[in-house]
Backbone bond lengths (Angstrom), bond angles and torsions (degrees), N, CA, C in turn:
res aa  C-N    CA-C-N  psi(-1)  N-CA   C-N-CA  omega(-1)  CA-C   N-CA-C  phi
1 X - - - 1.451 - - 1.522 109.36 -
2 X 1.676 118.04 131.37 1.436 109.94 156.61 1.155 121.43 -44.46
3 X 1.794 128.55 173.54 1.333 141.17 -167.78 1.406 80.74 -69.77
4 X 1.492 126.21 -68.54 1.315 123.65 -138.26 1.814 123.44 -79.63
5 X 1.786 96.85 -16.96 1.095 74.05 158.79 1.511 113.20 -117.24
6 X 1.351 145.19 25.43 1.416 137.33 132.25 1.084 119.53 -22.94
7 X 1.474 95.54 -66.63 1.762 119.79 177.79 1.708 107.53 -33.39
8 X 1.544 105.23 -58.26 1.443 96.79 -170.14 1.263 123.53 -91.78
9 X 1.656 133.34 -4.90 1.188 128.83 138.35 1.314 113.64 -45.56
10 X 1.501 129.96 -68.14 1.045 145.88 167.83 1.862 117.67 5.92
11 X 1.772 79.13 -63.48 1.581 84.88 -177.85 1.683 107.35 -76.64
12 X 1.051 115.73 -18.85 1.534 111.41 -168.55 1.374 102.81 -60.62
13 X 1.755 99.50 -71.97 1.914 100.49 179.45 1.548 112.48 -40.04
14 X 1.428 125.30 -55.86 1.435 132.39 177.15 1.424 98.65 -23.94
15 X 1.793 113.15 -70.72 1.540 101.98 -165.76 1.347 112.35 -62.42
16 X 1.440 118.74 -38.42 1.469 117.03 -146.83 1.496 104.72 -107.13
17 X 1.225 126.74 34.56 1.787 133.30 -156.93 1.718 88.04 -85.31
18 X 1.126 120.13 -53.35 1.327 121.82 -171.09 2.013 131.56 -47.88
19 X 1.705 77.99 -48.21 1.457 95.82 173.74 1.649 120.40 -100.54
20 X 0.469 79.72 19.17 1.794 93.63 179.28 1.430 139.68 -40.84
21 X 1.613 82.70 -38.36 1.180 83.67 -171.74 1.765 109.01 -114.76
22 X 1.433 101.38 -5.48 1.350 134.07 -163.66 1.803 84.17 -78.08
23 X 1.157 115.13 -54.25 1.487 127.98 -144.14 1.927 107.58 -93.61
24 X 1.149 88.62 -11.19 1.487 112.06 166.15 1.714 131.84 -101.76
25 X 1.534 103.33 4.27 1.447 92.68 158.06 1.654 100.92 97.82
26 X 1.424 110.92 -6.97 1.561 109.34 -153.03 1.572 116.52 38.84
27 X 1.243 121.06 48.30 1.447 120.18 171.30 1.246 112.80 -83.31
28 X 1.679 119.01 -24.02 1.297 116.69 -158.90 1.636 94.66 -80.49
29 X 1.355 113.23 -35.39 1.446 114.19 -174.08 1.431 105.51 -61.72
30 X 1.398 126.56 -55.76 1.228 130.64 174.54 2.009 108.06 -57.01
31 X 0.997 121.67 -43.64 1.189 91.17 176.37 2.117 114.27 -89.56
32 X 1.266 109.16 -7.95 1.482 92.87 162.87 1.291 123.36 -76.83
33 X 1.344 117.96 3.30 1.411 115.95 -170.62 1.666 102.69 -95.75
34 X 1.254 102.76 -35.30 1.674 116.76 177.01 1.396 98.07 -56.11
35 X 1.322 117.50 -68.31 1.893 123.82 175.97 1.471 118.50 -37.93
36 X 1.386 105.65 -24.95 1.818 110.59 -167.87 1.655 92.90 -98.37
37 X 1.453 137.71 -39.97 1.115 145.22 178.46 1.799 108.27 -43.72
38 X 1.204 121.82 -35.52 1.292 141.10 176.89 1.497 120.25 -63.83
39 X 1.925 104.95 -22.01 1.704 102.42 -171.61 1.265 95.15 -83.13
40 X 1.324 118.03 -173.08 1.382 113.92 176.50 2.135 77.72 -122.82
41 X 1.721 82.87 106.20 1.466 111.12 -171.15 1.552 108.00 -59.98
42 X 1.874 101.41 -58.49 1.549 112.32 -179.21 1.221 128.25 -56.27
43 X 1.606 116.34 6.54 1.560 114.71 166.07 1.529 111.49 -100.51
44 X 1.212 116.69 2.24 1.509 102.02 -157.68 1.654 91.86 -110.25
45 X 1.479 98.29 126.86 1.710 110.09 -171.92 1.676 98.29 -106.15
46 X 1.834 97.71 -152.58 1.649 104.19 -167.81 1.609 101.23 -83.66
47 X 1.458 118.70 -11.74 1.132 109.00 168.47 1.424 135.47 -117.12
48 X 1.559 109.12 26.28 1.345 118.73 139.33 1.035 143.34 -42.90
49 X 1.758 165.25 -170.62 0.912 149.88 -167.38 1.913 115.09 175.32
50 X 1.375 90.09 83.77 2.058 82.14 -166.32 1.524 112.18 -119.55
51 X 1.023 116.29 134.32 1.612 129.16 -160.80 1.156 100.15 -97.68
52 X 1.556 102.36 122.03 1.821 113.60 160.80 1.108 115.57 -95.53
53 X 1.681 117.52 99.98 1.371 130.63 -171.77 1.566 104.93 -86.51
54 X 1.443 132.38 151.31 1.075 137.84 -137.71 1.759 115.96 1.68
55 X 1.260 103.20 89.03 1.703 116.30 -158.59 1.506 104.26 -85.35
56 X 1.494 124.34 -7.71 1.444 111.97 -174.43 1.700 119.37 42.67
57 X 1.584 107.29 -143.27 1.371 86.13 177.48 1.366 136.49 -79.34
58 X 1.377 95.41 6.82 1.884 105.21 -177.80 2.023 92.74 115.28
59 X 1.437 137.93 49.85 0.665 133.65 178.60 1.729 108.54 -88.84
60 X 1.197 110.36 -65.05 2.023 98.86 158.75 1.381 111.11 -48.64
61 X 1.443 141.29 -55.12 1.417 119.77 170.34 1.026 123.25 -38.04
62 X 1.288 140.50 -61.14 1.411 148.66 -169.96 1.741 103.06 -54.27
63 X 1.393 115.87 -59.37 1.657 116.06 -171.09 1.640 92.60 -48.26
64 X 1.759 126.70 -55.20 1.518 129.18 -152.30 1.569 92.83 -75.59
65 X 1.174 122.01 -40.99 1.345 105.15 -172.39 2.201 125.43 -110.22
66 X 1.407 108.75 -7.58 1.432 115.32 163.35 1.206 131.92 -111.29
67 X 1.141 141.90 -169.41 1.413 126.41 170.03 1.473 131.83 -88.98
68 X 1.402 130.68 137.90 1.141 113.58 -147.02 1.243 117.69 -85.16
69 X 1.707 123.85 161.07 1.405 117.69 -164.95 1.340 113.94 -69.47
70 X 1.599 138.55 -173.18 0.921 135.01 -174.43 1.782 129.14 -77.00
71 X 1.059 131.04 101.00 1.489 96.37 -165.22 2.162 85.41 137.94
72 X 1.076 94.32 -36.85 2.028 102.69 -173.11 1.511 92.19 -107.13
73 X 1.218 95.98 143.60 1.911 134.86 162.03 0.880 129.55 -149.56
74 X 1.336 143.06 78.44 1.039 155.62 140.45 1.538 147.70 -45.65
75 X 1.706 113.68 73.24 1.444 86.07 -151.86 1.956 121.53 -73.25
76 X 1.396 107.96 156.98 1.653 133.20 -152.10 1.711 105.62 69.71
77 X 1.368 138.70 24.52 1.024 109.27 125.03 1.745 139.81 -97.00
78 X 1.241 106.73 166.17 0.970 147.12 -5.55 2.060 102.36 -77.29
79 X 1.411 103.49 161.48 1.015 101.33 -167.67 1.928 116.49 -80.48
80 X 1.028 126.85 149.68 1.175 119.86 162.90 1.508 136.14 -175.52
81 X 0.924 123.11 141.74 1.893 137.14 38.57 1.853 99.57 -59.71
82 X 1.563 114.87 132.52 1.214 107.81 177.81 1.704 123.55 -63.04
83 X 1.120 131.32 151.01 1.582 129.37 -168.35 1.447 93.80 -107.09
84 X 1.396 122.08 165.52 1.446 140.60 -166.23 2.020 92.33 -77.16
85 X 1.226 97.22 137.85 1.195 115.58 152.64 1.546 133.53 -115.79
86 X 1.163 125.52 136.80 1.091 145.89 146.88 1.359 148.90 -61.48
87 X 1.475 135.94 39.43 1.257 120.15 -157.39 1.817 131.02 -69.60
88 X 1.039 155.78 83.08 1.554 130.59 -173.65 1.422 110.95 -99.09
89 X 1.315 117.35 156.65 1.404 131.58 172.62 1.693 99.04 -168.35
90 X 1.903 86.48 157.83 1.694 88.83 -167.52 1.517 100.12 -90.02
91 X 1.455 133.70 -5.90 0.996 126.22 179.48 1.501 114.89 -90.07
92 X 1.563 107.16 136.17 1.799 95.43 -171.88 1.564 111.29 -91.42
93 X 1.370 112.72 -10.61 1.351 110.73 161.69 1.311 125.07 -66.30
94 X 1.619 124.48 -25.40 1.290 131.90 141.39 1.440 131.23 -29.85
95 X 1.402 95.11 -57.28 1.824 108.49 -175.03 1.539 104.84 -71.60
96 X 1.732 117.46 -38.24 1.115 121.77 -178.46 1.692 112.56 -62.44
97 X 1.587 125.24 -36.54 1.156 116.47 163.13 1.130 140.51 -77.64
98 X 1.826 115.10 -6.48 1.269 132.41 149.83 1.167 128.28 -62.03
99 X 1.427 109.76 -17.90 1.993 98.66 178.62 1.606 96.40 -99.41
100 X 1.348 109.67 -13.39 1.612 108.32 -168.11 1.502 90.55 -71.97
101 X 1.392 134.37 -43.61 0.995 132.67 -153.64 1.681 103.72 -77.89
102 X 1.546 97.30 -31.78 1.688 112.14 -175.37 1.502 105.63 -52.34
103 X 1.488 107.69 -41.85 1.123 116.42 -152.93 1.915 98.30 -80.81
104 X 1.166 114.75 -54.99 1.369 129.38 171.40 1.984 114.13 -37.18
105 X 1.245 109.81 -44.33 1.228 108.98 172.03 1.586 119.04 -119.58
106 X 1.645 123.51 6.40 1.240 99.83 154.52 1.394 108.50 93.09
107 X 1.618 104.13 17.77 1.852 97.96 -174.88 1.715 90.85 -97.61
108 X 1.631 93.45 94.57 1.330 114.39 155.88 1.277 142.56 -34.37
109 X 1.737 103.64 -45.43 1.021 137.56 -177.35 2.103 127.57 -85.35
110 X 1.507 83.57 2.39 1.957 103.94 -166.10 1.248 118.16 -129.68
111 X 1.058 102.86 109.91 1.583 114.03 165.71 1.310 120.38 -108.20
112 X 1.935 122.71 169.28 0.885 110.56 -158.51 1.552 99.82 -164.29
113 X 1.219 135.84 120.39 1.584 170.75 169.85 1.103 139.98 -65.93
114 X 1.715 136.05 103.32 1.423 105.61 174.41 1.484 120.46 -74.59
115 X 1.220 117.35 143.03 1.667 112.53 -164.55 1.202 90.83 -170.50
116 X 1.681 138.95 150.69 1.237 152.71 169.59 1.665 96.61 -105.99
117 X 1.312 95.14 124.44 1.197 123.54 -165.29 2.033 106.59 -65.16
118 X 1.113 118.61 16.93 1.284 115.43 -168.05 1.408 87.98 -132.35
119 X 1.481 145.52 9.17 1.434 133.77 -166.20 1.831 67.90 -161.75
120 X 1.918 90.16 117.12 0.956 97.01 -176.53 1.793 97.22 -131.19
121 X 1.103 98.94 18.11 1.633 116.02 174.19 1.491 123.46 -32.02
122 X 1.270 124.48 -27.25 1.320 138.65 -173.68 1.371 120.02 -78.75
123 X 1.485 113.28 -31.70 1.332 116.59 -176.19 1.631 93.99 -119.73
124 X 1.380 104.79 163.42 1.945 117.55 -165.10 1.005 84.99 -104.07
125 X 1.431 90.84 168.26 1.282 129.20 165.33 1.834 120.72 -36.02
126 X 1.361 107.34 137.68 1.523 108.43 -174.92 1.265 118.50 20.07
127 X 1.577 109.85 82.69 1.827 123.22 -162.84 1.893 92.79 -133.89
128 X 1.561 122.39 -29.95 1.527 99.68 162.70 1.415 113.39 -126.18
129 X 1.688 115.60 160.56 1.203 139.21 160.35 2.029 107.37 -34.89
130 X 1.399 95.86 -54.69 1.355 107.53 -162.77 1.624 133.42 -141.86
131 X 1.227 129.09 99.03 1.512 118.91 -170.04 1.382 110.29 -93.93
132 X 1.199 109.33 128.94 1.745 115.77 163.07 1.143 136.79 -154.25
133 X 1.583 109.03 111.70 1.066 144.33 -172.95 1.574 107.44 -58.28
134 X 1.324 158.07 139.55 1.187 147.94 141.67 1.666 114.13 -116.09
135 X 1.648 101.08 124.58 1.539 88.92 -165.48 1.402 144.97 44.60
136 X 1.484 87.39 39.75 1.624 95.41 171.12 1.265 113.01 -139.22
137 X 1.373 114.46 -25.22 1.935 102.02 167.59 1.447 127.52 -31.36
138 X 1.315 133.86 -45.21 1.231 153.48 -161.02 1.341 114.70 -81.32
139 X 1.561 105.55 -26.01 1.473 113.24 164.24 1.612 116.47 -85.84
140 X 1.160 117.77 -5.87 1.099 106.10 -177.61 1.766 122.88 -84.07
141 X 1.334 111.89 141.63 1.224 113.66 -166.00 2.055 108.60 -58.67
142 X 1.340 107.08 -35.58 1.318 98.47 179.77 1.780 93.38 -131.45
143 X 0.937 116.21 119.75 1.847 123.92 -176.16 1.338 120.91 -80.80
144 X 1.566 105.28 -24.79 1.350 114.18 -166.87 1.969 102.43 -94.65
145 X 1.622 114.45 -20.73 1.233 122.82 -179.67 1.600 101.06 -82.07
146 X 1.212 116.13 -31.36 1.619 114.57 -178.36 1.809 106.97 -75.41
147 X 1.397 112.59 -35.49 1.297 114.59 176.88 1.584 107.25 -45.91
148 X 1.402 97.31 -52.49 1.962 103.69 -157.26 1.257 82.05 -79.41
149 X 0.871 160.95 -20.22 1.926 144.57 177.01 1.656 86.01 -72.57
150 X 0.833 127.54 -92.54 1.439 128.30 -178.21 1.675 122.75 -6.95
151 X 1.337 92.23 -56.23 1.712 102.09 168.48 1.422 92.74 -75.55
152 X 1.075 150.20 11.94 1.828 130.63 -176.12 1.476 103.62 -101.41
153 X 1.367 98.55 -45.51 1.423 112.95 -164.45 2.040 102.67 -98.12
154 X 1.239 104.98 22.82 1.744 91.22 164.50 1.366 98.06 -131.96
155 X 1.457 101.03 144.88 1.467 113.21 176.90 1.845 119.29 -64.51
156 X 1.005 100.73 146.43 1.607 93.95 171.64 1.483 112.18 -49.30
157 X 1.908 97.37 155.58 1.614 100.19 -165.33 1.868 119.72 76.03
158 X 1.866 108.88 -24.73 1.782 106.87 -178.82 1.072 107.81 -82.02
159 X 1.600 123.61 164.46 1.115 162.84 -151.62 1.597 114.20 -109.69
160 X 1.379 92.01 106.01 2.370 78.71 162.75 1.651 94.33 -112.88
161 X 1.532 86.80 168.36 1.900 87.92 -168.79 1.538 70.79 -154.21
162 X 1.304 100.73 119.52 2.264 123.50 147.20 0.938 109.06 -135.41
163 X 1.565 90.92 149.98 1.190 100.99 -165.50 2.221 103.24 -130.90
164 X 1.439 95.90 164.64 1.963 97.29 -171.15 1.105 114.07 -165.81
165 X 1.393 115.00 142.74 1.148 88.68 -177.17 1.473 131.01 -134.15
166 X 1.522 113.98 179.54 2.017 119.88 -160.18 1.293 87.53 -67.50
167 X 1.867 109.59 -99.67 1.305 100.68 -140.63 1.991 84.50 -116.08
168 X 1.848 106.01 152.95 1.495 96.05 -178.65 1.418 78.76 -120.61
169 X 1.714 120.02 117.86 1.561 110.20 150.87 1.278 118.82 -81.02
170 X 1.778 127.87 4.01 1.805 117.80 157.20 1.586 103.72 -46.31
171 X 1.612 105.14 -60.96 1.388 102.48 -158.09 1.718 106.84 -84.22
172 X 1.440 101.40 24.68 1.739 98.52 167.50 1.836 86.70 -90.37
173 X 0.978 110.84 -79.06 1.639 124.04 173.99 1.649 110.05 -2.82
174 X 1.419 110.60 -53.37 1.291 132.53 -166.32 1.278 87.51 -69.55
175 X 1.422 134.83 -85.84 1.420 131.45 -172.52 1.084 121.22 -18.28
176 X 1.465 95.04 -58.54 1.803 107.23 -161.81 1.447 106.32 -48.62
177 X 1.202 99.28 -59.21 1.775 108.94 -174.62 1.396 117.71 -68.68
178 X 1.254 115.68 -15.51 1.612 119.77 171.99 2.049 110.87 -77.94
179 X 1.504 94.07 -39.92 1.547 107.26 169.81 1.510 123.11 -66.41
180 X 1.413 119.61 -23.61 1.160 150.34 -168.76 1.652 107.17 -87.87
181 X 0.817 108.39 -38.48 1.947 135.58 -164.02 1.435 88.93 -86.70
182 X 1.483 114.35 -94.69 1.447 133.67 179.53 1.715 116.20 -112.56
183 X 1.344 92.29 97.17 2.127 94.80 -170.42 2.015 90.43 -84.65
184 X 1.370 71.93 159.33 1.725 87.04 -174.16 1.680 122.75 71.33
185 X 1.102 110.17 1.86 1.656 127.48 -156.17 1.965 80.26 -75.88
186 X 1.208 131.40 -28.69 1.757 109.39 -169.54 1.772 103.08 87.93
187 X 1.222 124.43 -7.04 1.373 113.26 -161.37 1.337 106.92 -77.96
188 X 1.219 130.05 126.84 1.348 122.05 162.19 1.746 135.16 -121.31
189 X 1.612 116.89 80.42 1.393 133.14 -173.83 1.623 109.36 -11.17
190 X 0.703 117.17 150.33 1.747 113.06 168.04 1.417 140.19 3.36
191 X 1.813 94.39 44.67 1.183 137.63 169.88 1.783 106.62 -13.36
192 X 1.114 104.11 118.93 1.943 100.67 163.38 1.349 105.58 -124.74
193 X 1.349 125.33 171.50 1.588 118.08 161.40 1.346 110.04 -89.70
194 X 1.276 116.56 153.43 1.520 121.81 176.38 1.363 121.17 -33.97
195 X 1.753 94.02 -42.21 1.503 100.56 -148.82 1.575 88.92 -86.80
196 X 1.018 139.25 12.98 1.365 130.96 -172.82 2.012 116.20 -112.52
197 X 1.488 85.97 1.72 1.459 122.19 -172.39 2.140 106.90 -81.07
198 X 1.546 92.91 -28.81 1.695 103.68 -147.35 1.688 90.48 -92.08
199 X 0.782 128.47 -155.77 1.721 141.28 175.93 1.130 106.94 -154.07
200 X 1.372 123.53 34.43 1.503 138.16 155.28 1.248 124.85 -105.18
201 X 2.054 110.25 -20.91 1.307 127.36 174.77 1.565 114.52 -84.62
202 X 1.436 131.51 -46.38 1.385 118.13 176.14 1.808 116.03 -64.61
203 X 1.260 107.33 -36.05 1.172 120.14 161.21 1.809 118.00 -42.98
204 X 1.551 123.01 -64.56 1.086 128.03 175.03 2.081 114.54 -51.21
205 X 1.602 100.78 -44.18 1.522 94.35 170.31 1.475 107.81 -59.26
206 X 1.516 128.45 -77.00 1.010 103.33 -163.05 1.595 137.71 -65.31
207 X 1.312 96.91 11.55 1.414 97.63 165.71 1.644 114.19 -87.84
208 X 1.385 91.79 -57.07 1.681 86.34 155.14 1.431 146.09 -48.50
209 X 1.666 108.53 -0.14 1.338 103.87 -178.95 1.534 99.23 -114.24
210 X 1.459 129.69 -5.41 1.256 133.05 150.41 1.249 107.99 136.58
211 X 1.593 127.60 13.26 1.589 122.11 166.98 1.586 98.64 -76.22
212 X 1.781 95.61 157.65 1.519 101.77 -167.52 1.853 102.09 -79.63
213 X 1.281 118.35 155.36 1.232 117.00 -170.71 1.612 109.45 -75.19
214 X 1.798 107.02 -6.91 1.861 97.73 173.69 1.099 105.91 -105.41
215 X 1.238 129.44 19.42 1.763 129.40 172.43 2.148 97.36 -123.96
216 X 1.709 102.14 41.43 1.432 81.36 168.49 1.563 91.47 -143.39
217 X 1.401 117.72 164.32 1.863 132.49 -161.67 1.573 96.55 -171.34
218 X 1.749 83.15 127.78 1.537 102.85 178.02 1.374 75.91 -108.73
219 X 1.399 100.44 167.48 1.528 133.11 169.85 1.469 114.29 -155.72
220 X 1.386 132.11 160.59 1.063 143.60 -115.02 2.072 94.57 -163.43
221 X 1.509 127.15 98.39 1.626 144.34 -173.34 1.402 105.30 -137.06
222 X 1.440 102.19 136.55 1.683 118.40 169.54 1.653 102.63 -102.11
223 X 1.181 116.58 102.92 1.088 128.98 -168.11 1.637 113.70 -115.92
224 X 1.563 98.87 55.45 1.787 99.90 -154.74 1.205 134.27 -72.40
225 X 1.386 142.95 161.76 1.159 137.91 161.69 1.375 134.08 -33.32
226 X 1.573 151.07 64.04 1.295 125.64 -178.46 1.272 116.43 -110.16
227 X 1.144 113.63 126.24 1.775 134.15 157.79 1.587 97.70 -80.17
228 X 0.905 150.58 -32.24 1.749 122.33 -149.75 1.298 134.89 105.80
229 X 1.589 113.23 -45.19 1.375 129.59 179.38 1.341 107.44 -165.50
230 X 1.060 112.91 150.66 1.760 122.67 154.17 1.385 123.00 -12.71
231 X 1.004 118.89 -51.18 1.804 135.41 171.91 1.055 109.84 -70.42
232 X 1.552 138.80 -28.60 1.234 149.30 -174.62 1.481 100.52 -82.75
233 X 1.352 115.33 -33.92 1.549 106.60 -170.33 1.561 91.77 -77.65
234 X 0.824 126.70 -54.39 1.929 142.45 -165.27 1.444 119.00 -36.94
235 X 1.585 93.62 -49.12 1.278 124.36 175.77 1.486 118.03 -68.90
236 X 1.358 105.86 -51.32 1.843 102.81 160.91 0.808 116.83 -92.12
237 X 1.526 160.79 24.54 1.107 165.83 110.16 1.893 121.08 -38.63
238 X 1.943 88.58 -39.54 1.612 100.16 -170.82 1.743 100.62 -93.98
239 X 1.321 125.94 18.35 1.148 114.32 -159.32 1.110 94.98 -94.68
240 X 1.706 125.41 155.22 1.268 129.31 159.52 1.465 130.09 -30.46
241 X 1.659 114.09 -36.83 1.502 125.67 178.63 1.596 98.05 -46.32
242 X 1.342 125.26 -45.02 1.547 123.29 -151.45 1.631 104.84 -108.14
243 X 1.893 113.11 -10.37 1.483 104.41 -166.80 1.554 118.37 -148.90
244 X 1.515 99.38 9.26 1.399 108.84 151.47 1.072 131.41 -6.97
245 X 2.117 91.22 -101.79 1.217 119.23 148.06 2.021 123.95 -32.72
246 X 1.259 92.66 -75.19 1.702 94.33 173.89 1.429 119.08 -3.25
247 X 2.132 102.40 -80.15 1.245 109.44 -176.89 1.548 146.97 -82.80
248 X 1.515 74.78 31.07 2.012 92.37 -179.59 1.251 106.95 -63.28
249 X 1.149 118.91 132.99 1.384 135.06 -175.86 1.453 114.28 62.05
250 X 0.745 124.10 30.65 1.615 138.78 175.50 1.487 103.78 -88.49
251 X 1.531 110.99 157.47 1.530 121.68 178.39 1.533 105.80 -110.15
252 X 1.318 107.97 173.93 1.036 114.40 -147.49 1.827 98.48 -91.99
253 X 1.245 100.50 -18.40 1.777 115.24 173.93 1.518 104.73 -72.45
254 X 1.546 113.24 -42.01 1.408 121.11 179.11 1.783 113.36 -70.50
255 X 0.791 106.93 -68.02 1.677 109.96 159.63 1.391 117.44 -25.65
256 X 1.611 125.30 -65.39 1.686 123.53 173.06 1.415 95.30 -71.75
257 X 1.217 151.60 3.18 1.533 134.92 -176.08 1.795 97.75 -86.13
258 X 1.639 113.09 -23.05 1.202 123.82 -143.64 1.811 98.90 -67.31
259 X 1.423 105.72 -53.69 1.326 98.91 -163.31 1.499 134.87 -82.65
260 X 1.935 104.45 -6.24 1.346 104.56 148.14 1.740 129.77 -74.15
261 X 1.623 94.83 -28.12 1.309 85.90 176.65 1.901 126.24 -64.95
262 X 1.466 105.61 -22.27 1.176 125.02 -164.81 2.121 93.37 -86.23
263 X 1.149 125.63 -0.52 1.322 141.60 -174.88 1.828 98.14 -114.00
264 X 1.520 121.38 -36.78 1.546 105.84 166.25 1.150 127.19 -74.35
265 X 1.361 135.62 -1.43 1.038 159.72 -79.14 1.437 89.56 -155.59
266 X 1.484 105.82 -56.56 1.777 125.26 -164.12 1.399 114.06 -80.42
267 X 1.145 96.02 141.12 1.912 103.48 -171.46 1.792 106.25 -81.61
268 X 0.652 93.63 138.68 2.078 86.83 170.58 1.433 114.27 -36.71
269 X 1.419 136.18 -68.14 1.230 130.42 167.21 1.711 135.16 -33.35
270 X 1.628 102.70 -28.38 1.565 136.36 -176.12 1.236 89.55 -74.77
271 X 1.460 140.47 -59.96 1.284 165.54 -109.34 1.515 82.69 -107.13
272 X 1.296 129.90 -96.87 1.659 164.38 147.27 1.673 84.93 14.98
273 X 1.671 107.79 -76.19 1.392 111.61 -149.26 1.520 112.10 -78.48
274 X 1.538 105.53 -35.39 1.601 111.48 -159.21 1.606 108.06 75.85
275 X 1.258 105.48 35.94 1.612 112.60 -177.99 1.425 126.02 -127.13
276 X 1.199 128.08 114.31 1.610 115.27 179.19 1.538 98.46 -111.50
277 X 1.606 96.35 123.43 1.922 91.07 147.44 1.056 138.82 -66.13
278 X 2.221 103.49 128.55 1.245 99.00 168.48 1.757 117.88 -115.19
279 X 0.991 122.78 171.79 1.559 104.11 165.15 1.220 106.05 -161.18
280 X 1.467 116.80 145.39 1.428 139.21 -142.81 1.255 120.04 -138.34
281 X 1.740 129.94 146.74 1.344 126.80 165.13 1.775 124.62 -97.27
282 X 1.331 105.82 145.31 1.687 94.19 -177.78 1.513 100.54 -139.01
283 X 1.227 99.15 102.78 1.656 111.45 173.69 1.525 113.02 -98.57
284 X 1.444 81.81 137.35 1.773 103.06 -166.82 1.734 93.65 -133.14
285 X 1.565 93.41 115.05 1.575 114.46 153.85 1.385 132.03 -127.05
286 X 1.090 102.09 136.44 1.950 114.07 -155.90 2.019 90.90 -104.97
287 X 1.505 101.90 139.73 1.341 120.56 171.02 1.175 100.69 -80.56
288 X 1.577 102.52 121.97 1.931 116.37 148.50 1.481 121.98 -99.92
């Protein structure tokens, strides 16, 4: 990543490290759990060793090493005897909510780093069982250079797991009401590229970063949004994590216009459930 825009991710996680995961629907949990379902869990003992590359607050740590939240089953999690963890992320408000969390449940076994997940310079050659990324390939400034670190640093026989995703109806929601607010404005909420949309693109990096093309598998998880209710969606939808940025230069009529519009937005079923569909890819390539 350039300085400048590190910098401005940077600040995002900084503010929003806390709620994160709250403000996201718990999708990320639901879809890292789908990504972790893929290792072959029952081999990995106390002296395994698997790196949570852009680790946020420790959301893959927590599934591998506590019990899982309500709503996830996974069987072999959590794993045990617990195996060494790894967490890095470039945000230190990240790392800072990873030891809080360390500390809260006792993962003895996990530590955690600021480090940009594409400069993986620090640790050698074939040093884990397993790398997994969740929702973070796509941010990376070069994808195909983070791949081959990935293959550098897992031992023969290890595992990388990224994950991306199909379709997000949050950020349909988001549009609508941003188009709705100010149409023609160019704005686009939690912008992805197309091509990062398909399950032909995580696939193409890691081939490009040097796993063999018959040791790689996309797969295909609805890993959806739930708040609870209608208000629940509104509320994480209206949170700073998603509109900070958004409402720069916005008025103060435009701002209160925001959260009914972000309520027309919702389908009857959305409404009913407090649920948006999401659905996601999780590519897993194993070192030969």
């Amino acid at each position: 990543m350039n300085a400048s825009s590190k910098t401005s991710k940077e600040l995002h996680f900084q503010q929003n490290a806390s709620a994160y995961e709250k403000n996201a629907g718990g999708t990320s949990s639901r879809l890292a759990a789908a990504a972790l379902s893929r290792l072959p869990l029952s081999r990995y003992t106390a002296s395994s060793h698997i790196l949570d590359s852009a680790c946020g607050p420790g959301i893959v740590t927590k599934l591998l090493l506590s019990p899982s939240p309500a709503g996830i089953s996974v069987p072999g999690l959590p794993i045990s005897p617990p195996p060494q963890v790894t967490g890095i992320d470039f945000a230190p408000a990240m790392i800072e909510h990873f030891n809080a969390n360390k500390a809260t449940f006792g993962w003895t076994t996990a530590s955690a780093v600021v480090q940009d997940s594409q400069d993986l310079s620090r640790f050698k050659d074939a040093e884990f069982d397993a790398v997994v990324m969740n929702l973070g390939i796509f941010a990376l400034k070069n994808p195909i250079a983070g791949a081959a670190e990935m293959l550098r640093v897992l031992k023969p026989g290890g595992y990388a797991v990224v994950t991306t995703w199909k379709t997000r109806r949050a950020v349909e929601v988001l549009q609508g009401a941003v188009d709705s607010i100010r149409p023609n404005s160019g704005l686009n909420p939690m912008y992805m590229a197309p091509e990062w949309l398909t399950r032909e693109k995580p696939l193409s990096i890691m081939q490009a970063g040097g796993f063999s093309s018959g040791h790689i598998g996309v797969f295909e998880s609805s890993p959806n949004w739930e708040c609870g209710s209608e208000e629940g969606i509104v509320e994480a939808l209206s949170s700073p994590m998603w509109t900070a940025k958004l409402w720069e230069g916005w008025s103060l009529d435009e701002i209160c216009r925001w959260y009914d519009e972000v309520r027309k937005q919702l389908r009857d079923g959305e409404r009913e459930t407090g649920t948006l569909e999401m659905s996601a890819w999780t590519c897993i390539a194993q070192k030969v």
